[in-house]
RODO-2510 file (C-alpha; in nm, 4 decimals, decimal comma):
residues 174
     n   res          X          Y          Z
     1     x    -1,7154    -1,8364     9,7738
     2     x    -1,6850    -1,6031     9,4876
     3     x    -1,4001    -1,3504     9,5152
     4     x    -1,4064    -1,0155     9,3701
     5     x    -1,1203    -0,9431     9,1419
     6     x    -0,9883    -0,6237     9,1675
     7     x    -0,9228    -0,4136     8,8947
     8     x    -0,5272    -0,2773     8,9534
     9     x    -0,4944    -0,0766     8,5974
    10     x    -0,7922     0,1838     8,6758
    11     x    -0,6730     0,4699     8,4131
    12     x    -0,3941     0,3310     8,2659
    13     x    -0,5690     0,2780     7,9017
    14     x    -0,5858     0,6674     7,8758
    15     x    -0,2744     0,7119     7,9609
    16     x    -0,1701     0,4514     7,6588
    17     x    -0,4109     0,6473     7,4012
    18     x    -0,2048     0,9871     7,5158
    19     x     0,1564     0,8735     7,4986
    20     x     0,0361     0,7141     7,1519
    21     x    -0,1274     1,0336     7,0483
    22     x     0,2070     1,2285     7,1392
    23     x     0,4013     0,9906     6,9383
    24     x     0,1602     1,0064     6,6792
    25     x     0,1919     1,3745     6,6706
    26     x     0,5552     1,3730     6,6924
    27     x     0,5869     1,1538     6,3900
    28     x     0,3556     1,3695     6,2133
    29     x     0,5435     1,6699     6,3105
    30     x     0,8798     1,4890     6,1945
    31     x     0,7295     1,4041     5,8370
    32     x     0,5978     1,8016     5,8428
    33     x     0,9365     1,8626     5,8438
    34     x     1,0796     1,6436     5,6108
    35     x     0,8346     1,7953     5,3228
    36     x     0,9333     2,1443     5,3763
    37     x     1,2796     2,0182     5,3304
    38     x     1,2051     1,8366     5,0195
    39     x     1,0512     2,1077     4,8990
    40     x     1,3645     2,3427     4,9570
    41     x     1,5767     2,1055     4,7768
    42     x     1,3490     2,0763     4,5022
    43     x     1,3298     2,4248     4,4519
    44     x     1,7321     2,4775     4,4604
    45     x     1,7221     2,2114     4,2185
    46     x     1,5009     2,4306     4,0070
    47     x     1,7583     2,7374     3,9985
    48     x     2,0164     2,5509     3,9465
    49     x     1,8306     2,3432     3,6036
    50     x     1,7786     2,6965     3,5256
    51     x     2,0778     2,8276     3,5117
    52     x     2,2154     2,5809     3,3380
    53     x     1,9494     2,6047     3,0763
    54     x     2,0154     2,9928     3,0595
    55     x     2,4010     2,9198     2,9735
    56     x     2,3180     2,6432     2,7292
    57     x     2,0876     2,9248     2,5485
    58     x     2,3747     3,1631     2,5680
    59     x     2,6571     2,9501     2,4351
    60     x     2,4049     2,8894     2,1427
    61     x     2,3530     3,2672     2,0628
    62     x     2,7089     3,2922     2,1074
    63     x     2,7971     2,9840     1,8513
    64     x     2,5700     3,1686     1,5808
    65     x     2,7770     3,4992     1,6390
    66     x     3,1243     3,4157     1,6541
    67     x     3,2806     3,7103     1,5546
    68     x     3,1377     3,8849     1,8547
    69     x     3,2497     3,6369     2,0864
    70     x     3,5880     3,6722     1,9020
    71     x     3,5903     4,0363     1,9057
    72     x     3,5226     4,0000     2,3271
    73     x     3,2003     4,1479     2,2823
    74     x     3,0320     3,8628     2,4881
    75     x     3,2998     3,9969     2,7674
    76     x     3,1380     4,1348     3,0444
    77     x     2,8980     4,1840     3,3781
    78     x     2,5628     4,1621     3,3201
    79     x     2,2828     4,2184     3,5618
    80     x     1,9025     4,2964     3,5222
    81     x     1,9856     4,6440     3,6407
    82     x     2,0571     4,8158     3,3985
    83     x     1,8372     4,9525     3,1147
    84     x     1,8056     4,7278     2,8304
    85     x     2,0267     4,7477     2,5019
    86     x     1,8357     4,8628     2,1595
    87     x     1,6013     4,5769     1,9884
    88     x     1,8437     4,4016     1,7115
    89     x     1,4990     4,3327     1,4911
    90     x     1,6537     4,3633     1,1930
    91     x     2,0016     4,4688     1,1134
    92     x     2,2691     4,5252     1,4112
    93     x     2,6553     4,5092     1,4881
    94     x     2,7696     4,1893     1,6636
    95     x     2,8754     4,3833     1,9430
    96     x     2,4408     4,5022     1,9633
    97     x     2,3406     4,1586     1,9193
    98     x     2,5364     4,0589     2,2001
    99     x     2,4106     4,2870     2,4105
   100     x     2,1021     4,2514     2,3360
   101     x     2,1289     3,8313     2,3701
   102     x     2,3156     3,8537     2,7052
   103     x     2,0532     4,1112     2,8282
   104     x     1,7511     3,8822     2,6423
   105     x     1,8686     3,5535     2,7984
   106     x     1,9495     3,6951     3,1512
   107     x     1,6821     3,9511     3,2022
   108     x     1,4180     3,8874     2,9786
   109     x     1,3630     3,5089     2,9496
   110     x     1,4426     3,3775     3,3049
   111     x     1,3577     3,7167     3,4982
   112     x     1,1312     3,5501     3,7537
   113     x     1,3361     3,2738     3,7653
   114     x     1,6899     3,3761     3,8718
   115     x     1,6180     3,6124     4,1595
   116     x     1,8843     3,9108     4,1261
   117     x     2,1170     3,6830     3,8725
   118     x     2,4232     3,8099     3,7471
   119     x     2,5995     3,7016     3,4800
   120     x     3,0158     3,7389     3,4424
   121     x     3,1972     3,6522     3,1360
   122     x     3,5583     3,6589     3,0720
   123     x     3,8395     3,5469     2,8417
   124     x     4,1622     3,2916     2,9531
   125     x     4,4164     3,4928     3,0483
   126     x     4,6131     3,6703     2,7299
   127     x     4,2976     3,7754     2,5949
   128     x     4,2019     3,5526     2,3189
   129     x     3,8275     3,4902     2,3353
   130     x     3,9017     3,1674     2,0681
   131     x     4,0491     2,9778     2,3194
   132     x     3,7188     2,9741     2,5234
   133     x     3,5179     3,1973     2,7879
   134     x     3,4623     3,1495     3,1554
   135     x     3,0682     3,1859     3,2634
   136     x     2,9999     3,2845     3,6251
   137     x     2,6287     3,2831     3,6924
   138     x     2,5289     3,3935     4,0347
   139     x     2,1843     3,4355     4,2093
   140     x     2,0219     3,4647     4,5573
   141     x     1,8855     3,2478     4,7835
   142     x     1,7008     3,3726     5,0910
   143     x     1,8519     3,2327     5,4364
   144     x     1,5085     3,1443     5,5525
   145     x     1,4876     2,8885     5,2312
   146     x     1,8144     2,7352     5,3566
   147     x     1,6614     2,7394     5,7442
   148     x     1,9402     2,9667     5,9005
   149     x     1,7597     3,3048     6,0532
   150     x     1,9143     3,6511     5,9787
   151     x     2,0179     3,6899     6,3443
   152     x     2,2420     3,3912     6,3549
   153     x     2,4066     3,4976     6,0927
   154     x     2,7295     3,6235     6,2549
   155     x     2,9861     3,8848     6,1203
   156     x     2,7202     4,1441     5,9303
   157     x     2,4001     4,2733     6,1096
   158     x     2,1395     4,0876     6,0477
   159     x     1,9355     4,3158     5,8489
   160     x     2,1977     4,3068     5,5525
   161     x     2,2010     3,9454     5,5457
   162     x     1,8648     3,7853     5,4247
   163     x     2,0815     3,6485     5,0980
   164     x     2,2937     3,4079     4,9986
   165     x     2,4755     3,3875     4,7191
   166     x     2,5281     3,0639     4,4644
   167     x     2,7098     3,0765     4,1891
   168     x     2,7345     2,8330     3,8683
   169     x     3,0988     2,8344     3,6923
   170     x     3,1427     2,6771     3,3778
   171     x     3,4287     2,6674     3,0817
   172     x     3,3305     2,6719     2,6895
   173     x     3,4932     2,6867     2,3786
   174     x     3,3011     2,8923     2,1466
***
């Protein structure tokens, strides 16, 4: 006599293919996730290579006019704001030429790249420029680059909190 085997796992392949398929897509999903958070990083790296960059190219204008940063002409806030200083083609002060390179490196060269950078510049305490210069760069970083949304950002509406602030701080002798 022949028997009949009987099949017991009627189904059960299609239920392997869909738990696969949902830890297929979950994976996927997972590595989704891990590129837009590579590609955060990579662009905070950016800013931040830039901003160093735009201080290395300011200490260098400054190093060619010394008596300027001597004088505490390099001393100040300097934003993209503002209008920009007179065109120092030809002949100038050092206090114009260092207006016009603070406004030049700042505003000019890296406008696109800094978004709303601000510089701040200031002198050790007793005022004597020689001894060297602090350098405060700041710029802006939306919260929805760093993943945090506006509403869970507690302690100011949410509305006037779509930024963040970072800030580069760095000490030179001139």
């Amino acid at each position: 006599m022949k028997r009949k085997a009987r099949r017991w796992q009627t189904g059960l392949n299609l239920l392997e293919v869909l738990i696969a398929t949902l830890v297929l897509s979950l994976g996927l999903l997972g590595l989704a996730g891990l590129q837009v958070s590579s590609l955060k990083t990579t662009q905070n790296a950016s800013l931040k290579q830039t901003a160093t960059l735009v201080l290395y190219d300011l200490l260098e204008r400054m190093r060619s006019n010394r008596s300027a940063v001597l004088a505490g002409d390099y001393v100040q806030t300097t934003n993209c704001t503002a209008s920009p200083p007179a065109a120092c083609s030809t002949a100038c002060s050092p206090a114009e030429q260092a207006n016009h390179d603070l406004y030049q490196v700042l505003c000019q060269n890296n406008s696109q790249s800094l978004p709303a950078g601000q510089l701040v510049i200031t002198c050790p305490t007793g005022g004597d420029c020689g001894l060297g210069l602090r350098f405060l760069l700041t710029w802006e970083e939306r919260l929805e680059q760093q993943g945090i949304h506006a509403a869970a950002v507690t302690g100011q509406a949410a509305v006037e909190k779509e930024h963040d602030s970072i800030r580069l701080e760095m000490d030179a002798v001139i």
